[in-house]
Every structure is written in structure tokens, then in C-alpha cells.
C-alpha positions in Angstrom: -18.6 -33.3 -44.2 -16.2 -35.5 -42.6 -13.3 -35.2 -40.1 -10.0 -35.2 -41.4 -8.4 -36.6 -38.6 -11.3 -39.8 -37.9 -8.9 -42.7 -37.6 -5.7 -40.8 -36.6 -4.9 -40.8 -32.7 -2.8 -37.9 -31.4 0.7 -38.8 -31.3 1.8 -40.2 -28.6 5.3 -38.7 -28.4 3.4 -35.0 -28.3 1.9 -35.9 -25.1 4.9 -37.7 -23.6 6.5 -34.5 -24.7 4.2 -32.1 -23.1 3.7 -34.3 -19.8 7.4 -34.3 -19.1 7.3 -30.3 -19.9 5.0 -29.8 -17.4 6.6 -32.3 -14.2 9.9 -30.2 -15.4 8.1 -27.1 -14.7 6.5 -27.9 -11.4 9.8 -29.9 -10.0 11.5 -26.8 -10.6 9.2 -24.3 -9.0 8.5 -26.5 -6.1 12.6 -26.7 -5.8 13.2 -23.0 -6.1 10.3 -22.6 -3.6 11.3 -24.9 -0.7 14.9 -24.4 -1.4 15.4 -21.0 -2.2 17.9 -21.7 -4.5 18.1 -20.2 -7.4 15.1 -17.7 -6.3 16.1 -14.2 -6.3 14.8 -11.5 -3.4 15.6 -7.8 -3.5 16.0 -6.6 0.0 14.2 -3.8 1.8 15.5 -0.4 1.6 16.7 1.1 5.1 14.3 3.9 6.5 15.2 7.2 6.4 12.4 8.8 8.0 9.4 7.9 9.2 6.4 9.3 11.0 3.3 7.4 12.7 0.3 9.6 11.3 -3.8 9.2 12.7 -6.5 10.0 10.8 -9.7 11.4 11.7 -12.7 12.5 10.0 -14.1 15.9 11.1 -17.1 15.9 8.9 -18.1 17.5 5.6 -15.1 15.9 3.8 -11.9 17.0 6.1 -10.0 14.6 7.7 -7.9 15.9 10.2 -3.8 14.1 10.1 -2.1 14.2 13.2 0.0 12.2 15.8 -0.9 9.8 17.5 -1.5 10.7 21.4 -2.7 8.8 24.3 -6.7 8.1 22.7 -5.8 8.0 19.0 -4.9 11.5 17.6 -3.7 14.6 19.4 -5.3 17.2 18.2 -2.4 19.5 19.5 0.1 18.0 17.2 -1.9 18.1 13.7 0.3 18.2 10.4 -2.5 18.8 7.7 -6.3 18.5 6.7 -7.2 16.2 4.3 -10.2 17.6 1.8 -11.8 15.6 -0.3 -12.2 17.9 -3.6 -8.2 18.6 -3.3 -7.0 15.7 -1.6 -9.0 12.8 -3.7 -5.8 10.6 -4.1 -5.1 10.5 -0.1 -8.4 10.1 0.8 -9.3 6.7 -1.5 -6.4 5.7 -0.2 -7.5 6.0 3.6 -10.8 4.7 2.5 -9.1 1.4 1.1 -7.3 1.3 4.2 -10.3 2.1 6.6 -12.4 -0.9 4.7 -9.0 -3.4 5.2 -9.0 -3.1 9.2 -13.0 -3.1 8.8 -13.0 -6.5 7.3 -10.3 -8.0 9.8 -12.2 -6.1 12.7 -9.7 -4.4 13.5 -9.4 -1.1 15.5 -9.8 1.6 13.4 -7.6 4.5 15.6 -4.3 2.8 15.3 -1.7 4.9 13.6 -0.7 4.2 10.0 3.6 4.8 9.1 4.8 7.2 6.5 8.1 6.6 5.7 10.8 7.7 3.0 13.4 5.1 2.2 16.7 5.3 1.4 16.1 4.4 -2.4 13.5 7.2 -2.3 10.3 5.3 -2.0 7.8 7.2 -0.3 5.6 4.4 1.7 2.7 4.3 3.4 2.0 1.3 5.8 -0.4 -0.3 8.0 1.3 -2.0 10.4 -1.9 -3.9 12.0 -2.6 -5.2 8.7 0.8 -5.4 6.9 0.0 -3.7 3.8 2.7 -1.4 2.5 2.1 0.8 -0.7 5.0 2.0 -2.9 3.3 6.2 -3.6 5.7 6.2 -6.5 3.7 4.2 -8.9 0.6 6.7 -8.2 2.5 9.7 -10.0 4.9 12.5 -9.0 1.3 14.8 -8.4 -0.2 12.7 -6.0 3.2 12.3 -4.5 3.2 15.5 -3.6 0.0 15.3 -1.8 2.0 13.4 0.8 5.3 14.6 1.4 4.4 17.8 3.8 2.5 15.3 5.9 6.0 13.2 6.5 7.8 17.0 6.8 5.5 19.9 8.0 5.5 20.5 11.4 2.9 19.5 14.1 0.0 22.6 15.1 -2.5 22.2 17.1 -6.1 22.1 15.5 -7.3 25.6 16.0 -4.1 26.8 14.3 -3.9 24.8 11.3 -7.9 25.3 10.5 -7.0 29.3 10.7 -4.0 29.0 8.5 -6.2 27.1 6.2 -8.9 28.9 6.3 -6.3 32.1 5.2 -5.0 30.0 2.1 
């Protein structure tokens, strides 16, 4: 068989065309970029409430959520235990977060922020890493999961393990 288009060059207006298209394209990114003109940015919501929260794992899948004291979390001021057959959302969650400050070699006992914004995003941060996740787009259920630990009131250990241990 032969080719139907032996002979016939690509026109040349096409790739003119699609040459300029493409400088357009860049030139206006790079613009909007270093410029900031006609970019748009939607500001940060205002905190409502917030909480700095530790983790720490107390073996056979409980992690223990409390604030932070003078070495890392005060186990007299606990506001839940995580489990890992009813708490599987928060807990890959703190794994993810865990292996971030891993990689960076970071310390791993610095507290992490729960906070509730003014446009009702629940967030949870890592402020030695900067990484912020909106809970929203996780589902009103796992939600949930997370809200009494921004709310409840601190115990110390022994009492929140007994109160558990009656539910």
C-alpha cells in the first residue's frame, strides 16, 4: 500500500498556529504567576478552636491522645484512646503522618493541631512539616471519629482506660 499523504508537507500555517498557541499559553501563566494578576487565592478561614493533641502508642493497637506536657504527652490530661479495629480512619491517618516526619527526620513527639474553622472545616495539622488536611472530604463518619478529641475533656490515663474498659 502506499501513503496517502507521500509528497504533502504538513501545512505550515497549522504549526505557526499551534507554536503561537502554545508561547500564548506559557506568557500568560508565567504573567499570572510572577504577577499575581489576574490569579485568584481564597483566603484561610479564621480559627475557631484549636487544640495541640500527642499521640502515643501503648501497644496492641491503642494509641493513647493527650496534651502535650513537658516530655511529649501528659498522661494526666488524656482526651481518648485510639483503637485500631474502631478507629482505622485516625489511625492511617497518624501512620501517614508518623512516616512524613520519619522521612524529614524529624522528632516524632511534637504535637500535631486540631482545629475547627470558622467555615466549618475540621483540620488536622502538622506544624513541623506543614501539612494540613481538610477531614471533610474523608466523610461525615470518619468526621466524627475526631470531633470529641477537639471537645472531650482531658482525664488522666488510669481514668479514661476504666471508663473505656466500662463502654
Amino acid at each position: 500500500m502506499s501513503d496517502p499523504f507521500e509528497g504533502r508537507p504538513f501545512p505550515r500555517g497549522v504549526l505557526i498556529g499551534a507554536a503561537v498557541l502554545i508561547a500564548f499559553v506559557i506568557l500568560a501563566a508565567a504573567t499570572v504567576r510572577l504577577t499575581g494578576m489576574g490569579g485568584v487565592e481564597m483566603p484561610y478561614a479564621p480559627v475557631l478552636e484549636a487544640r495541640e493533641l500527642v499521640f502515643e502508642d501503648l501497644g496492641s493497637g491503642v494509641t493513647m491522645v493527650a496534651l502535650p506536657g513537658p516530655q511529649g504527652a501528659d498522661r494526666e490530661a488524656v482526651v481518648g484512646l485510639l483503637k485500631s479495629g474502631e478507629h482505622g480512619f485516625a489511625m492511617g491517618m497518624m501512620r501517614g503522618m508518623v512516616r512524613d516526619r520519619k522521612t524529614r527526620d524529624l522528632p516524632l513527639d511534637t504535637p500535631y493541631q486540631l482545629a475547627l474553622l470558622e467555615d466549618g472545616r475540621l483540620v488536622f495539622r502538622d506544624p513541623s512539616v506543614g501539612t494540613e488536611i481538610d477531614l471533610r472530604a474523608f466523610g461525615p463518619t470518619n468526621l466524627a471519629t475526631l470531633y470529641p478529641l477537639l471537645r472531650s475533656e482531658p482525664a488522666p490515663l488510669a481514668d479514661v482506660v476504666a471508663a473505656d474498659a466500662r463502654d
